[in-house]
N, CA, C and O atoms as a CHARMM CRD file, in Angstrom:
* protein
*
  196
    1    1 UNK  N     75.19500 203.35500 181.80500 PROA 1      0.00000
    2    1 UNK  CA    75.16500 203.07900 180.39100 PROA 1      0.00000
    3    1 UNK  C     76.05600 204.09200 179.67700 PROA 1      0.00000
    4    1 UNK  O     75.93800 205.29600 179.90400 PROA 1      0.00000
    5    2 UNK  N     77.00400 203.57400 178.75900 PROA 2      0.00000
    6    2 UNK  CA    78.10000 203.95800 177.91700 PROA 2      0.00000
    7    2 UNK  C     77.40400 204.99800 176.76300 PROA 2      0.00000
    8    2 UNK  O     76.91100 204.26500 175.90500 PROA 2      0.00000
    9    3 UNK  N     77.23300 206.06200 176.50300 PROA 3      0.00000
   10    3 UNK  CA    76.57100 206.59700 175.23600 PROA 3      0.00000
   11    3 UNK  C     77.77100 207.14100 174.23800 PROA 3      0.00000
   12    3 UNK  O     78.73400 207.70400 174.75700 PROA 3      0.00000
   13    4 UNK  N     77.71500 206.98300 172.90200 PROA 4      0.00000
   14    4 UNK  CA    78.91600 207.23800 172.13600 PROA 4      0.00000
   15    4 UNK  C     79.28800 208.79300 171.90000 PROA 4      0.00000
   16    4 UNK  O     78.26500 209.23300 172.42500 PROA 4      0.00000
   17    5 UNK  N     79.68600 209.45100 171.67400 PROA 5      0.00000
   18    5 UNK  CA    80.20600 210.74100 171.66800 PROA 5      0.00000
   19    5 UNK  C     79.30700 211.52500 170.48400 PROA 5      0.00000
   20    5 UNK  O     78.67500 212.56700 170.65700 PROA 5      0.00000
   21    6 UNK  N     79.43900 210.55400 168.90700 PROA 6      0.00000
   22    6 UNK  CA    78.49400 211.00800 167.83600 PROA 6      0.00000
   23    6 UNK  C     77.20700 210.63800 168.14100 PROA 6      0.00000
   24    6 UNK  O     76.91000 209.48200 168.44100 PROA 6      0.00000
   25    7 UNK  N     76.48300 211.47900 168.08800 PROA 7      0.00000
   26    7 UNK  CA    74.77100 211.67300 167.98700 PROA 7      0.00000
   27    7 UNK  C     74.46700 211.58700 166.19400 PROA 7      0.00000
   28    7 UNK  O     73.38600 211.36200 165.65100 PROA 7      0.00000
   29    8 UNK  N     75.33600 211.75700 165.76700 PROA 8      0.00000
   30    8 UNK  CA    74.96200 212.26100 164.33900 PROA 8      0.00000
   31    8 UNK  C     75.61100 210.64900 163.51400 PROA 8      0.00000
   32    8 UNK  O     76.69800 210.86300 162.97600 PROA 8      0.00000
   33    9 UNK  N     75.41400 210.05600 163.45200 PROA 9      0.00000
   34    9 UNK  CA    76.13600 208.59300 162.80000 PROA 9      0.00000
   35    9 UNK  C     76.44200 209.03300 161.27100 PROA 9      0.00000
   36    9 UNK  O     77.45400 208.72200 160.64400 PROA 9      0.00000
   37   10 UNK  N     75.33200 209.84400 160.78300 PROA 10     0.00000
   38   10 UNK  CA    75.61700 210.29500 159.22300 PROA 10     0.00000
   39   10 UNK  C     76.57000 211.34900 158.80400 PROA 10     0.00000
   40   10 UNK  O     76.64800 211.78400 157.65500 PROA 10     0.00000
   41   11 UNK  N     77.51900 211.85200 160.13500 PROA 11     0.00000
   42   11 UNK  CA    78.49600 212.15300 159.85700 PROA 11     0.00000
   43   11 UNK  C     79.86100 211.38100 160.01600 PROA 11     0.00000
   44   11 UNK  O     80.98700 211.87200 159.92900 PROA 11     0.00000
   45   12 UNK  N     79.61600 210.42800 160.19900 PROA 12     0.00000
   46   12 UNK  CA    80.83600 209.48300 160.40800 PROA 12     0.00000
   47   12 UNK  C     81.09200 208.74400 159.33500 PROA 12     0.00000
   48   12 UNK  O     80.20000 207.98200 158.96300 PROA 12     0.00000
   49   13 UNK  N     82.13600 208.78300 158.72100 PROA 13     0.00000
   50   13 UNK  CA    83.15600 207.98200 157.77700 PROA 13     0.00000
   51   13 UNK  C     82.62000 206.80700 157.97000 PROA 13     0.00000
   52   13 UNK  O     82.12900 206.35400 156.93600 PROA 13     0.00000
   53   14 UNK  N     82.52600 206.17500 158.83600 PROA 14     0.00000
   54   14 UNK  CA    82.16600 204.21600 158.69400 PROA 14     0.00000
   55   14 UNK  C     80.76900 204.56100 158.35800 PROA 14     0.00000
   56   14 UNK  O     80.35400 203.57800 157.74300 PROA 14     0.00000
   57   15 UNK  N     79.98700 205.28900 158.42200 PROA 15     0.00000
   58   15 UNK  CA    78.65600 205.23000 157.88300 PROA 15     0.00000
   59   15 UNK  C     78.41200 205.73400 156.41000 PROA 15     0.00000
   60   15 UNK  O     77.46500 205.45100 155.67500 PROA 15     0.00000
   61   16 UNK  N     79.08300 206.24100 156.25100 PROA 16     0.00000
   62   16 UNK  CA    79.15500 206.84400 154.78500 PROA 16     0.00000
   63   16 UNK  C     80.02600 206.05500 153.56700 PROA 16     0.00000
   64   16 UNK  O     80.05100 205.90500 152.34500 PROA 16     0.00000
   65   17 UNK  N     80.62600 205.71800 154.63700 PROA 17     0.00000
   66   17 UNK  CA    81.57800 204.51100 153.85800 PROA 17     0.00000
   67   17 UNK  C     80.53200 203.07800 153.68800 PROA 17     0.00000
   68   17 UNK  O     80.51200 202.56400 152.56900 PROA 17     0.00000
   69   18 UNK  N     79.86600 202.58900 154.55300 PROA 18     0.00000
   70   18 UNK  CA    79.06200 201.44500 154.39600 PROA 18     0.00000
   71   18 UNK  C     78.27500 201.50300 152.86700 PROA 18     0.00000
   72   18 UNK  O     78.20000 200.83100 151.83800 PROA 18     0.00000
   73   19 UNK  N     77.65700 202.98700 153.54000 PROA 19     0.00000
   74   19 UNK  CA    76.84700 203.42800 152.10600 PROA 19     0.00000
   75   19 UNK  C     77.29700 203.16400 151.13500 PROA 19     0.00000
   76   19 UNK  O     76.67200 202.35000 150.45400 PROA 19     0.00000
   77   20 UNK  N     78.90900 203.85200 150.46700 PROA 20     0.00000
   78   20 UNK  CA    79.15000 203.50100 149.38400 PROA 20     0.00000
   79   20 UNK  C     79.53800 202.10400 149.22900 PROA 20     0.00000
   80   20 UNK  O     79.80400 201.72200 148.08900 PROA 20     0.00000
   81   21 UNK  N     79.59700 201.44700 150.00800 PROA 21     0.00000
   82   21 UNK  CA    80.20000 200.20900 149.82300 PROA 21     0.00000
   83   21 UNK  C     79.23600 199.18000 149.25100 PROA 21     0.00000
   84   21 UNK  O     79.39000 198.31200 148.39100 PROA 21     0.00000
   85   22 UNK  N     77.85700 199.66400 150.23400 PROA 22     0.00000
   86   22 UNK  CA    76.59000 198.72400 149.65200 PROA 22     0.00000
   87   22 UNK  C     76.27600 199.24800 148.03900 PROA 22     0.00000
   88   22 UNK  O     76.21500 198.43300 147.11900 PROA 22     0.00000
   89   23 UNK  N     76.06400 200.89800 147.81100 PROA 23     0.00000
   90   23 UNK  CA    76.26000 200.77200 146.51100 PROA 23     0.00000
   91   23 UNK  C     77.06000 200.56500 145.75100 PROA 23     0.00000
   92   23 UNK  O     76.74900 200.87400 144.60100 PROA 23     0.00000
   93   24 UNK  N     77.99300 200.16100 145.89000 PROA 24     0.00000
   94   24 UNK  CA    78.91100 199.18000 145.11900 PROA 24     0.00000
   95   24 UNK  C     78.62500 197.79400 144.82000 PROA 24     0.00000
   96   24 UNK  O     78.78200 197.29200 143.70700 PROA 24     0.00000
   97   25 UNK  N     78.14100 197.10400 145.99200 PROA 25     0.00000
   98   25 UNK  CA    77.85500 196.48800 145.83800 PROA 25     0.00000
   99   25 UNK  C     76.43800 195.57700 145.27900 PROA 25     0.00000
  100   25 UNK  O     76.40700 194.35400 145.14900 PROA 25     0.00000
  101   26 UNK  N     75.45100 196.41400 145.03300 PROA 26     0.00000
  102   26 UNK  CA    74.53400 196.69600 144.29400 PROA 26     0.00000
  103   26 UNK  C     74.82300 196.42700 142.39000 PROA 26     0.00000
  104   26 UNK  O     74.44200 195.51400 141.65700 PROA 26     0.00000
  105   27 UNK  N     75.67900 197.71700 142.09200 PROA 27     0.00000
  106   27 UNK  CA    76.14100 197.79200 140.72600 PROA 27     0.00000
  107   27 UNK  C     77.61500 198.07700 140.77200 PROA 27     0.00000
  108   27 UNK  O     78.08100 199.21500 140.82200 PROA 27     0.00000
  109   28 UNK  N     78.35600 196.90300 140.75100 PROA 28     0.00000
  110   28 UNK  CA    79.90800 196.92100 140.53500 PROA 28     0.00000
  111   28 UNK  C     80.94200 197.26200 139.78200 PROA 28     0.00000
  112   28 UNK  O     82.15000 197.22400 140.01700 PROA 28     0.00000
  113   29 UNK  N     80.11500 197.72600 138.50100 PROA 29     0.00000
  114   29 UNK  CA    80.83600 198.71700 137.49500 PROA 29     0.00000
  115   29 UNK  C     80.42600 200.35600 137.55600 PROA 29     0.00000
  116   29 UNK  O     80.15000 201.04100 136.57100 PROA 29     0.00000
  117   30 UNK  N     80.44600 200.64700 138.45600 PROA 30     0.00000
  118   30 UNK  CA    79.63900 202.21700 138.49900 PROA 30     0.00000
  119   30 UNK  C     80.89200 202.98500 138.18900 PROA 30     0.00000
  120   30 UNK  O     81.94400 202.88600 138.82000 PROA 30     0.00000
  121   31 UNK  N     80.65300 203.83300 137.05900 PROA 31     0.00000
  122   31 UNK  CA    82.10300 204.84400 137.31100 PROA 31     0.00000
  123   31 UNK  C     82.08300 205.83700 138.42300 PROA 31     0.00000
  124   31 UNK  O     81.01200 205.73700 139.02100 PROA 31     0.00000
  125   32 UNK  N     83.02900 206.96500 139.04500 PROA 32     0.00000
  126   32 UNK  CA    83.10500 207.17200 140.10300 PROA 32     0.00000
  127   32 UNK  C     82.22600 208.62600 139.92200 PROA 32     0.00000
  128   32 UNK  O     81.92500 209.28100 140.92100 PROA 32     0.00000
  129   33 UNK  N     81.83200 209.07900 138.50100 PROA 33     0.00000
  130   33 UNK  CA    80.60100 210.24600 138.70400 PROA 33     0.00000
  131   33 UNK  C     78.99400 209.84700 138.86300 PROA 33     0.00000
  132   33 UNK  O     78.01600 210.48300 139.25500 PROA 33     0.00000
  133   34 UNK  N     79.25900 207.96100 138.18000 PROA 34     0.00000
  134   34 UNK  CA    77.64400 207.77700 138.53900 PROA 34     0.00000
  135   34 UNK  C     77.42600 207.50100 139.95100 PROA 34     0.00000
  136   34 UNK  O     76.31500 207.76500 140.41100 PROA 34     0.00000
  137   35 UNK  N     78.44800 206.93800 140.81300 PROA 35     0.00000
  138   35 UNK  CA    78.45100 206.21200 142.07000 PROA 35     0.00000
  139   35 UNK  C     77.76800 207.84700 142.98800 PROA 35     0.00000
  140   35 UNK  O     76.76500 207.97100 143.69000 PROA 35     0.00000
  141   36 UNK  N     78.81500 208.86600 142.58100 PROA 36     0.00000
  142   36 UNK  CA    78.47100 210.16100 142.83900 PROA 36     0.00000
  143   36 UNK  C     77.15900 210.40000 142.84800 PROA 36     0.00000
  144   36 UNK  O     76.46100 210.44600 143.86100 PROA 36     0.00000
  145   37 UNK  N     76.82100 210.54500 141.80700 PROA 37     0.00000
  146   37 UNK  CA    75.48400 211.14200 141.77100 PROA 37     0.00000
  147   37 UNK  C     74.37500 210.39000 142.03800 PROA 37     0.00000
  148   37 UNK  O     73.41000 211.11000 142.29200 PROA 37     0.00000
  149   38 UNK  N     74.07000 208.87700 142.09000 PROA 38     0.00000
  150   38 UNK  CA    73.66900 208.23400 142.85200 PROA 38     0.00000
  151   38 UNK  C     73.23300 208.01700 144.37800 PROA 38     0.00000
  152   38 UNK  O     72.15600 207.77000 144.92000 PROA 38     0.00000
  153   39 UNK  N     74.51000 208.21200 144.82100 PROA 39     0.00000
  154   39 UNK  CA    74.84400 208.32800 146.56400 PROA 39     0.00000
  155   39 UNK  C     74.02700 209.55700 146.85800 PROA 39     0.00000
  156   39 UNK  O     73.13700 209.50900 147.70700 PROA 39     0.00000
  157   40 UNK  N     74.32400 210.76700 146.12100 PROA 40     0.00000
  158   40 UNK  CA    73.64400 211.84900 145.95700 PROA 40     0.00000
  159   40 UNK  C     72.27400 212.02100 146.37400 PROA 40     0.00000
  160   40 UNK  O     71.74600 212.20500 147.47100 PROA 40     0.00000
  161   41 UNK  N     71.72600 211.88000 144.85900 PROA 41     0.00000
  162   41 UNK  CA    70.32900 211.70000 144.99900 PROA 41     0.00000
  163   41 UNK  C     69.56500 210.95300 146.24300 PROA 41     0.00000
  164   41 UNK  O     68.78500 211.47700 147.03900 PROA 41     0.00000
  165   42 UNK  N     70.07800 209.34700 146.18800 PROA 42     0.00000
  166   42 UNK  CA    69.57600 208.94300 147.34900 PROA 42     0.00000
  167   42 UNK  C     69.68400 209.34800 148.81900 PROA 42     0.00000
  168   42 UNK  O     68.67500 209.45200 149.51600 PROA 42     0.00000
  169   43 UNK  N     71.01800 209.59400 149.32200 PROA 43     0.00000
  170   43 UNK  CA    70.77300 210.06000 150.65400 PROA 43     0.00000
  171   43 UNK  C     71.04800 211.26900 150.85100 PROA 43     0.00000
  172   43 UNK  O     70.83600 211.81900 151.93200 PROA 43     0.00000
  173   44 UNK  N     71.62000 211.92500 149.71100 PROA 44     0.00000
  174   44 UNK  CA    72.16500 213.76100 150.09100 PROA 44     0.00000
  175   44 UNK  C     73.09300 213.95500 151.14500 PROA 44     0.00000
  176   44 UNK  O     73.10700 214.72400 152.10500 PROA 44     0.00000
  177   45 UNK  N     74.22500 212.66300 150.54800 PROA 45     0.00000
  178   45 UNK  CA    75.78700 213.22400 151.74800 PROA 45     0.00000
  179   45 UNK  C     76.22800 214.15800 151.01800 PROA 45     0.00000
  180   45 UNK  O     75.92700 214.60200 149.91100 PROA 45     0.00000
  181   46 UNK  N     76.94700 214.38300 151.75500 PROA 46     0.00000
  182   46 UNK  CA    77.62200 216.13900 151.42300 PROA 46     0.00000
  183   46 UNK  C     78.84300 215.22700 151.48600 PROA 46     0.00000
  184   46 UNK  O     79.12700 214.36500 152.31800 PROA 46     0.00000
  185   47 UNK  N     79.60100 215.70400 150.20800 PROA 47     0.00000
  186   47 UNK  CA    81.17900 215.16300 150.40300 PROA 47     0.00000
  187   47 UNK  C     82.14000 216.42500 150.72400 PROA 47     0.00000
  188   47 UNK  O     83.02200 216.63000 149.89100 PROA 47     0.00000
  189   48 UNK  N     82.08600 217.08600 151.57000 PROA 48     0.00000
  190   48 UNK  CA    82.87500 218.44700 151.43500 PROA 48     0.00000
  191   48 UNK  C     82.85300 218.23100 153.02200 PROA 48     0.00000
  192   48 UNK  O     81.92400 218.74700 153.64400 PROA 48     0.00000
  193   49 UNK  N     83.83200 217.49200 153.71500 PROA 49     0.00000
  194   49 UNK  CA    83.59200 217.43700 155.41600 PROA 49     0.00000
  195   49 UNK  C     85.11900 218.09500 155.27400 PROA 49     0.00000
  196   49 UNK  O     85.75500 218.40000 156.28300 PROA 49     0.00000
């Protein structure tokens, strides 16, 4: 059995990216400090990779 290299999925770009994508898609006018602080609150990504 094949195991993937990341253990950590919540550091990966396609996962963090989904995230914002679903909240986008949620509320489609978000400006880019509410989308921020949103993403924030809810899951506590760190944007500083």
């Amino acid at each position: 059995m094949l195991l993937p290299d990341n253990v950590h999925p919540e550091l990966s770009i396609y996962y963090n990216g989904s995230i914002i994508i679903n909240e986008l898609n949620k509320k489609p006018n978000q400006k880019i400090l509410e989308l921020y602080t949103n993403i924030k609150e809810l899951y506590d990504m760190s944007f500083l990779y």
